[in-house]
Backbone as CSV, one residue per row, in Angstrom:
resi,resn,N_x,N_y,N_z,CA_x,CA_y,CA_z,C_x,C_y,C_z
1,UNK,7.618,-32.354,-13.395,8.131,-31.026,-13.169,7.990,-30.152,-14.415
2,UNK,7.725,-30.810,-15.897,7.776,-29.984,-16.557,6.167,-29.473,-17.033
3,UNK,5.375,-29.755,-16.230,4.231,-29.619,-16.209,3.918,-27.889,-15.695
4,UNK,4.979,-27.909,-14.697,4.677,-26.277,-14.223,5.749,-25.357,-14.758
5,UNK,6.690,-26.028,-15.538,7.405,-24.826,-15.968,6.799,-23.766,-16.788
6,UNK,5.786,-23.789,-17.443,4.924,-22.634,-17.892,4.459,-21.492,-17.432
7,UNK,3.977,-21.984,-16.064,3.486,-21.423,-14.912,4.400,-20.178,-14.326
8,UNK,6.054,-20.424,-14.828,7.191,-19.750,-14.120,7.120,-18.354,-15.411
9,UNK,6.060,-18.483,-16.267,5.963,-17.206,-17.619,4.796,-16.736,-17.179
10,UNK,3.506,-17.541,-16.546,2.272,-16.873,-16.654,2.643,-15.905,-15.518
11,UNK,3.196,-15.889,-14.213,2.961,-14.674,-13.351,3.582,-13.325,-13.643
12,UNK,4.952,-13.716,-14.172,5.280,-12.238,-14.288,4.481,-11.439,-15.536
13,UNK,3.681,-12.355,-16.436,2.621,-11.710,-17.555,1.772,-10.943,-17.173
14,UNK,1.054,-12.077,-15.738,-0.158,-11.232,-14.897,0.183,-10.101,-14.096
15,UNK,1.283,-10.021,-13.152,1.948,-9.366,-12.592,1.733,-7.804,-13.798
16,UNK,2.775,-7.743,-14.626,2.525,-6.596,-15.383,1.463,-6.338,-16.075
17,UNK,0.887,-7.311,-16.160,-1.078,-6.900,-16.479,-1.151,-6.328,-15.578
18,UNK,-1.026,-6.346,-14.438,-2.018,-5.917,-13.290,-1.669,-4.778,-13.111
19,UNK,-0.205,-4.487,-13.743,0.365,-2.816,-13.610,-0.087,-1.852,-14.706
20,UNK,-0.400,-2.455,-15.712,-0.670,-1.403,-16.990,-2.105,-1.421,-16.721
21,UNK,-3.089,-2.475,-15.680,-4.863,-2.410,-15.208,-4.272,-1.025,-14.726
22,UNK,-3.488,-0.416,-13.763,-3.537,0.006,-12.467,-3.255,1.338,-12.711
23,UNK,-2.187,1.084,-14.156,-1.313,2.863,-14.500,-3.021,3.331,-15.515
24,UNK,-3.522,2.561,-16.239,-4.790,3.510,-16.847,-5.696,3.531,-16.248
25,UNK,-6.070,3.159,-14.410,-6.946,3.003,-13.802,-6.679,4.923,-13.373
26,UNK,-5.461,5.300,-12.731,-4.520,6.311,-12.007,-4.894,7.333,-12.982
27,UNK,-4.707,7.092,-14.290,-4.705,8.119,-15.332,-6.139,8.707,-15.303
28,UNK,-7.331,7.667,-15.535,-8.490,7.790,-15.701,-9.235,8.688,-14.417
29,UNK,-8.274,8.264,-13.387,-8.825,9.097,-12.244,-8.480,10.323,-12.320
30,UNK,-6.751,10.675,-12.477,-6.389,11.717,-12.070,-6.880,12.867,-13.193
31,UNK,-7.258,12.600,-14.266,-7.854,13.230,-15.092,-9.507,13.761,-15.111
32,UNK,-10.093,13.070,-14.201,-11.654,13.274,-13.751,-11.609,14.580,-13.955
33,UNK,-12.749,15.138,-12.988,-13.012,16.488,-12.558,-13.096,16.637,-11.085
34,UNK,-12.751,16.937,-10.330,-12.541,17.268,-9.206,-13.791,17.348,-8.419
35,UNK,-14.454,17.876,-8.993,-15.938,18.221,-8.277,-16.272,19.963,-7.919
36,UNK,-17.359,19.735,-7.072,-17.915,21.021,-6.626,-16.455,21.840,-5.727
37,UNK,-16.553,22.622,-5.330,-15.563,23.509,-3.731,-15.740,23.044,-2.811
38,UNK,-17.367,22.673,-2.871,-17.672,21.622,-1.550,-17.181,20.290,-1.259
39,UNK,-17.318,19.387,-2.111,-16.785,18.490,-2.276,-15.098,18.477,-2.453
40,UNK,-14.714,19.387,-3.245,-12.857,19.728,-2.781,-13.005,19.738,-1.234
41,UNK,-13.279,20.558,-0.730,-13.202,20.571,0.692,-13.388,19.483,1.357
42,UNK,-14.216,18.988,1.383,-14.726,17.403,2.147,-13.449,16.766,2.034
43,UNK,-13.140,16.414,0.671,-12.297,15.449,0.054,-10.786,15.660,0.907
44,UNK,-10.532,16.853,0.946,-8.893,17.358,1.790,-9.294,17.522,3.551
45,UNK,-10.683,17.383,3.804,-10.664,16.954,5.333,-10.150,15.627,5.391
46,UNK,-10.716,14.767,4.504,-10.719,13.501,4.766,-9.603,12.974,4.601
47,UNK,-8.885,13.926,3.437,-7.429,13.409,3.051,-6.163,13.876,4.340
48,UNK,-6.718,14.882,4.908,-6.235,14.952,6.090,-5.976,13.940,7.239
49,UNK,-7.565,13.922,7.686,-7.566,12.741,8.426,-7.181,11.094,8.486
50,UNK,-7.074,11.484,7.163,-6.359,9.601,6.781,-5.168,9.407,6.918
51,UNK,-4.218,10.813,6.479,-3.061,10.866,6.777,-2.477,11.108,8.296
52,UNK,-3.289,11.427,9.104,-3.051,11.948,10.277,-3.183,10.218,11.167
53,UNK,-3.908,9.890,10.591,-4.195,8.428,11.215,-3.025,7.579,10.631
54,UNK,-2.863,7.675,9.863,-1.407,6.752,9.285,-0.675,6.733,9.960
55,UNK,-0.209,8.243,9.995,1.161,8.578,10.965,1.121,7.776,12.172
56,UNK,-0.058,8.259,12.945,-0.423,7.637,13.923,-0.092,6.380,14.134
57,UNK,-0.755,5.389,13.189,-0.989,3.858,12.795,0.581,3.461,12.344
58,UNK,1.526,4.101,11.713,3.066,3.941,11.484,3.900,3.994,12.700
59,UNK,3.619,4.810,13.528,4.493,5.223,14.786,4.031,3.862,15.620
60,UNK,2.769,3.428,16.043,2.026,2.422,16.888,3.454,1.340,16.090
61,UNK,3.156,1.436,15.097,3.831,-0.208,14.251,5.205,-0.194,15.119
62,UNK,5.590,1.112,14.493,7.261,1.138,14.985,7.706,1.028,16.297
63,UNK,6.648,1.496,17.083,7.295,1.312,18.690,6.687,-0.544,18.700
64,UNK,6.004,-1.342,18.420,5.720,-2.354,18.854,6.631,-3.446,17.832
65,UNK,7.145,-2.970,16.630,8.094,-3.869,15.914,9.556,-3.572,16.873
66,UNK,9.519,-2.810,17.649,11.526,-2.196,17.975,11.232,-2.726,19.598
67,UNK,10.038,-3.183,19.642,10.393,-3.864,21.324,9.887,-5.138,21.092
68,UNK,9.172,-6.127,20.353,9.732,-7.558,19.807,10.582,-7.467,19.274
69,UNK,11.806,-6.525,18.120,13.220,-6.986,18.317,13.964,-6.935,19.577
70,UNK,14.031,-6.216,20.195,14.564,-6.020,21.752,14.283,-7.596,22.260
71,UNK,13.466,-7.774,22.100,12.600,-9.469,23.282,13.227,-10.075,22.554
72,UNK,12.978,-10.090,21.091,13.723,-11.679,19.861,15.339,-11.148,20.667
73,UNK,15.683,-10.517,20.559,17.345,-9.919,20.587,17.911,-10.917,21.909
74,UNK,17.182,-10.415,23.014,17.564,-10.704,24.484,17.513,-12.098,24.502
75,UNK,16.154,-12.775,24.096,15.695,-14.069,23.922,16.803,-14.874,22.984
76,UNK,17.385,-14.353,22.160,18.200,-15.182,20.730,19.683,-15.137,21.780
77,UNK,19.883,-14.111,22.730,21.453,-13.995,23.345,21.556,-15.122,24.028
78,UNK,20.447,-15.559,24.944,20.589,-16.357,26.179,20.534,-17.740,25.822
């Protein structure tokens, strides 16, 4: 057992590696250049449409997670 107690230091190391990869990945982006007008434009159709599909894709989740609790619910009473 004391073979992996080390192991219980390496993830939370990698773990916050993977956050300070992620915060100068965010920085590096959000600092770019935006691009052409054209490309702004493209970019906020698309950012549109991704969001519009989410919603979409969130609501689907929620009605099909709240009627398997209903079934687990009825099913767990009897």
């Amino acid at each position: 057992m004391k073979l992996l107690q080390p192991i219980v230091y390496v993830f939370p190391i990698v773990g916050i590696a993977g956050l300070l990869v992620s915060l100068a990945l965010y920085r590096e982006v959000m600092r770019s250049d935006p691009g052409t007008p054209e490309i702004i434009k493209y970019s906020k159709t698309i950012r549109s449409g991704a969001f519009t599909f989410l919603k979409r894709e969130y609501l689907t989740m929620l009605i099909f997670a709240v009627i398997v609790a209903v079934i687990i619910a009825f099913t767990l009473n009897t």
